[in-house]
N, C-alpha and C positions, 0 to 999 in steps of 0.2 A: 504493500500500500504506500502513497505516496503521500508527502508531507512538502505544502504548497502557500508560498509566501506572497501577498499580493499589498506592496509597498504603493501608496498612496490610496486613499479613502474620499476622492473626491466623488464626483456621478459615477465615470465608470470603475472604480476599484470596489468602490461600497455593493455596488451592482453586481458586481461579479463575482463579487465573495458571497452574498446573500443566495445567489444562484448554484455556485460549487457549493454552498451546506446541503443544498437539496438533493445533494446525491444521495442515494440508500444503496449503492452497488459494493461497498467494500472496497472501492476503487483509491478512494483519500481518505487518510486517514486520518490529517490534522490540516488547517485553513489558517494560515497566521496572519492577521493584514495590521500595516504600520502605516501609521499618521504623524507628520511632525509638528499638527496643533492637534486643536478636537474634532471630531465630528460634525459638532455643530459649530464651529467657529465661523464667525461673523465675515472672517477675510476667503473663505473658501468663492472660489469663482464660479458655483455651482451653482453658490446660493447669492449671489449676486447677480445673476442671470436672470432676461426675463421668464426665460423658459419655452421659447415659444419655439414651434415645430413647423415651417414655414418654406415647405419646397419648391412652392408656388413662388413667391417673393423671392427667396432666394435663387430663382432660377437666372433670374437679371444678370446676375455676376460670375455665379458657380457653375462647373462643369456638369456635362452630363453625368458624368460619378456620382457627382455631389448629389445633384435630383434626385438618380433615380433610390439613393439608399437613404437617401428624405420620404421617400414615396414607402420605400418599406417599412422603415421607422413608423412611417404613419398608422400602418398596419398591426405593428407589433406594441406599441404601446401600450393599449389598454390591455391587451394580454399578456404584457409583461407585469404590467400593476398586477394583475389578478393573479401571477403568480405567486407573488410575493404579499400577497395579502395587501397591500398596498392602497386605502382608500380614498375616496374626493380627491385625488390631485389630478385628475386628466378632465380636460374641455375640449370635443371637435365639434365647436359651431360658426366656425369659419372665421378669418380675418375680414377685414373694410379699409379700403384705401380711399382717402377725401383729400382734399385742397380746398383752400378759399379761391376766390375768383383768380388774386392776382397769380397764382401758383397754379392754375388750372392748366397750363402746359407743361408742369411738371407730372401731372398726376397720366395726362395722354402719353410723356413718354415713357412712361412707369409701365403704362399697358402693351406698349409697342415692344417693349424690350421683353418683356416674358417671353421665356423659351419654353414652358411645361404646356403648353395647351393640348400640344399633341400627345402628352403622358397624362391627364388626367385621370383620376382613380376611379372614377366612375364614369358614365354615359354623360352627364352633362359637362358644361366647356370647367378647364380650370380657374377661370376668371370669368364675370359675370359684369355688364353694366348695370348699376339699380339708381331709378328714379326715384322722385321723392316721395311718390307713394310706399316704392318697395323700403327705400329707406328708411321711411318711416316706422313701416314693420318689422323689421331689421333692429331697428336700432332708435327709439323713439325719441333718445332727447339731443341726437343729432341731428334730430331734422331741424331744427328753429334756425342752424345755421347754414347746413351745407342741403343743394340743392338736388344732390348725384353723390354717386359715390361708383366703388370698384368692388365687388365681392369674391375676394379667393375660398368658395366655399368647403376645400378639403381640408383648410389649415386647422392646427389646432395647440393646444400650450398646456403645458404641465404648472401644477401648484410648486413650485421646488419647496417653498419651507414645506408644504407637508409632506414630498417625497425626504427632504432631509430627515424631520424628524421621526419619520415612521419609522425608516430604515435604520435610523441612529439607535432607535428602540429595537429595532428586529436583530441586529448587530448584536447589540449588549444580550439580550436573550439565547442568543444562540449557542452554538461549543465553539464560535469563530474566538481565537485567541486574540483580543485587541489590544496593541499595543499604540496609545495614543502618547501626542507631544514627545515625539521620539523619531527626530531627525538623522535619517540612517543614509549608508552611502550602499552602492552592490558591488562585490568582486566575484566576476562569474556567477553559482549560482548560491552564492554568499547572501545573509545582510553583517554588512561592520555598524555595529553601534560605536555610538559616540565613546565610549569607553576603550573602544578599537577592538573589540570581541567577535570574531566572527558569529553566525548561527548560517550553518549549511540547508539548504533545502534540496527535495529534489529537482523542483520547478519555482522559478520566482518570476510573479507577473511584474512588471514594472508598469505603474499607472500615475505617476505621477507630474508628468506635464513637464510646464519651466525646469521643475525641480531636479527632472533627468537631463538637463542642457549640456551638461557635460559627459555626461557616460551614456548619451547616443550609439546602438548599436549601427544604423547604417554608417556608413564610409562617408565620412567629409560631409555629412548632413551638418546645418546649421538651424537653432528653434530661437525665432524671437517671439516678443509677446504682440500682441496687438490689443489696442485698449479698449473698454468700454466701460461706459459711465452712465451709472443710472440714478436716478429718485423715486424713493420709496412713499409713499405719502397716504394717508388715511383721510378717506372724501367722504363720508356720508349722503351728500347731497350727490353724487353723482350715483348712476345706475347704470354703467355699461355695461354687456353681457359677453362683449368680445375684444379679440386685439383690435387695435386703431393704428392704421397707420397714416400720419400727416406728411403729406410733400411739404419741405421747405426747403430754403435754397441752397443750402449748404449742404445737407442729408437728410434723408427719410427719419422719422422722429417715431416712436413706437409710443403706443398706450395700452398696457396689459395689466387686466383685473385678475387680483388674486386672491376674491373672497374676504368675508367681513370686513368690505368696503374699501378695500386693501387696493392700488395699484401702482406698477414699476411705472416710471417712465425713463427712458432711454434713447440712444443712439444707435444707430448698426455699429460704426467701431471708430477708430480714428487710431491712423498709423505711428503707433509713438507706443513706444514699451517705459515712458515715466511713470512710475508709481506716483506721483504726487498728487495730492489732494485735488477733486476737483475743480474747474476756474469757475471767477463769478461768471464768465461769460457764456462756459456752459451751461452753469446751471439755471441763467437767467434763458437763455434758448428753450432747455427742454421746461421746465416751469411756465414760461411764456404760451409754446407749444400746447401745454395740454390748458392751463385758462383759453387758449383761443377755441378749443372745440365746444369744452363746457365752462360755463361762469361756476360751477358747484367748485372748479378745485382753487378758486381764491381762498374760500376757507379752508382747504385742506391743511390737515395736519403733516408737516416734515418727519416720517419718524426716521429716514436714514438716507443721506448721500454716500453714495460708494464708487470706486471705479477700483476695476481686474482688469488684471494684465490674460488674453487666452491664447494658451502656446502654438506658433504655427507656422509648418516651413514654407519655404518660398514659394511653391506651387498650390500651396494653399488647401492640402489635402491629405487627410489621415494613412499613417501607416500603422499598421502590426510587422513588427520586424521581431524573428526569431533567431536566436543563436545559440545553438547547443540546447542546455538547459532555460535559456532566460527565452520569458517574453519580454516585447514592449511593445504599448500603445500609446499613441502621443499625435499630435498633430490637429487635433479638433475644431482650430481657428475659433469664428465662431457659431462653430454647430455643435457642439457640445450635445445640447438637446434635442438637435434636428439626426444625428446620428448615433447615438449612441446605442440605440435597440439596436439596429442593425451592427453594430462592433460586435456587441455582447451576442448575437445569434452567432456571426462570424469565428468569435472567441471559441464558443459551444465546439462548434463544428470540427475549427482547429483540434481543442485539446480533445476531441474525440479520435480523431487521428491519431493521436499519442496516446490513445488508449486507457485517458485520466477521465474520462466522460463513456459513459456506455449507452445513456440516453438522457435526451437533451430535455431537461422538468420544463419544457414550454410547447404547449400543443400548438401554436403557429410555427413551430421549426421544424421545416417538411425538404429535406435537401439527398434525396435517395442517392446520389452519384457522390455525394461526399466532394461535392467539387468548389472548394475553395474560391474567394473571389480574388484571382489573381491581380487585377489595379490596386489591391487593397494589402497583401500579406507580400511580403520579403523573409526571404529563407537565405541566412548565411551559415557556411561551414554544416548543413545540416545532410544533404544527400536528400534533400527530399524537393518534391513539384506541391505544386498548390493543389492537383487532383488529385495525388495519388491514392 
């Protein structure tokens, strides 16, 4: 039986660990996952995320890669919650893109650019024009201002505080051995604690992002961060039921509800790996930004400004890179949420090949050929193909 180290605890570490306990095969025999804060720590870039699952919207910028395992992701979500006992944290009642007037040929090219139409998930288009009737039904206290809008109706967005904290509790309950605030380095298929100690495993998944920027398994890879910055805010007065997404001129501006009256607001990303504190200028944007759709968020309550750094290499596209003993996952940009079921199906598959998985605890993972998504996994020093 195998004894299997999975060094970061952010979405995908916690995910993957909570998944490998669900084996009953005999196959592992101990699950050790390491965190170098807590669980719940407030700087995690999981939970500073809006959360939002948008392949439609992202298709503007992102590879057909990107889409299509957005598109899967889509699929796999809510049956990943339900593996995991995981409840209230998923929404698919679509996204809304609006403009005021003077922005109204931002919002045309927003539509022109989308490249998923031809992937949509269902029989109707991936984006939709709605009037202000529809919009009205749609979305009632946007109509007083906006005349139209744009409806991506597959999209959908995760609660992350309550995926963090369920999981943070399904963790602690488990036999998963958690070694939290315990900043570790990997030698092979090592972890070195801080005390310089090794602990050998026989597999160690590396899942920690920035964190791994130096002891990247591929060849001459480089991970920088890319930024994003959001406001957390408590509206009472408003009643949105979905994301909002505002053209402005500078970038697309996000508004995602995250229950009891809870909503992020944010940017797509801004090219700059500075940790430093948000500017007033942005946060006077996005603040600005969501008073202009509804007057309810002047009162809104500030309860957190935050900005993360999400790790991502140059081509802007996740790898799983294997060597020997060691995994790594890294690369998320910012899809973090838009991809991560699909890593973790990916994951499954993999370590079932290694013969650490016998069968995958997620009844939407249906892959008879055992065939690997080759754009996605890199095998060094290993003697193996992605199908074999």
């Amino acid at each position: 039986m195998s004894n299997i180290a999975i060094v970061g605890a952010g979405l995908m570490g916690r995910l993957l660990a909570l998944l490998l306990s669900k084996q009953d095969e005999g196959i592992i025999e101990q699950i050790s996952l390491f965190e170098k804060n807590s669980l719940l720590s407030a700087n995690s870039t999981g939970l500073i995320a809006a959360g939002m699952v948008a392949p439609t919207a992202e298709s503007i910028t992102a590879s057909e890669h990107i889409m299509l395992m957005g598109q899967r992701s889509l699929k796999l979500w809510p049956e990943l919650l339900t593996c995991l006992a995981i409840d209230n944290a998923w929404w698919q009642l679509g996204s809304i893109a609006v403009a005021h007037p003077k922005d109204h040929s931002s919002l045309v090219h927003f539509k022109q650019r989308l490249k998923l139409q031809k992937y949509a998930l269902n029989e109707h288009a991936a984006s939709v024009e709605v009037n202000h009737a529809r919009l009205t039904d749609l979305e009632p206290e946007l109509a007083s201002r906006f005349q139209y809008g744009l409806l991506l109706p597959d999209e959908g967005h995760v609660d992350n505080c309550a995926l963090y904290q369920q999981s943070a509790q399904l963790i602690k309950d488990s036999d998963i051995n958690l070694y939290e605030h315990l900043n570790v380095e990997l030698k092979d298929n090592s972890v070195a604690l801080p005390n310089g100690d090794l602990i050998t495993f026989d597999w160690v998944i590396d899942c920690r992002g920035l964190g791994a920027s130096r002891q990247l398994l591929q060849p001459q890879a480089l991970l920088r961060g890319v930024r994003g910055e959001v406001v957390r805010v408590r509206a009472p007065q408003v009643k949105l039921l979905r994301p909002i997404r505002v053209m402005h001129p500078r970038y697309p501006i996000y508004i995602v509800p995250k229950g009891n009256d809870e909503y992020v607001i944010g940017a797509t990303e801004i090219e700059s790996d500075s940790e430093q504190a948000i500017s007033v200028r942005s946060a006077l944007e996005l603040l600005s930004a969501a008073y202009s759709i509804h007057s309810g968020f002047a009162e809104a309550e500030i309860m957190a400004i935050q900005t993360g750094l999400r790790p991502t290499f140059s081509d802007n596209e996740p790898v799983i890179s294997v060597n020997n003993q060691v995994i790594q996952v890294n690369g998320l940009y910012r899809h973090g949420y838009l991809l991560t079921p699909y890593l973790l199906e990916q994951m499954l598959l993999l370590l079932r090949s290694f013969n650490l998985v016998k069968q995958v605890p997620w009844s939407v993972v249906t892959n008879s050929n055992n065939c690997l998504d080759e754009r996605l996994i890199n095998f060094y020093n290993q003697g193996k193909t992605v199908c074999e």
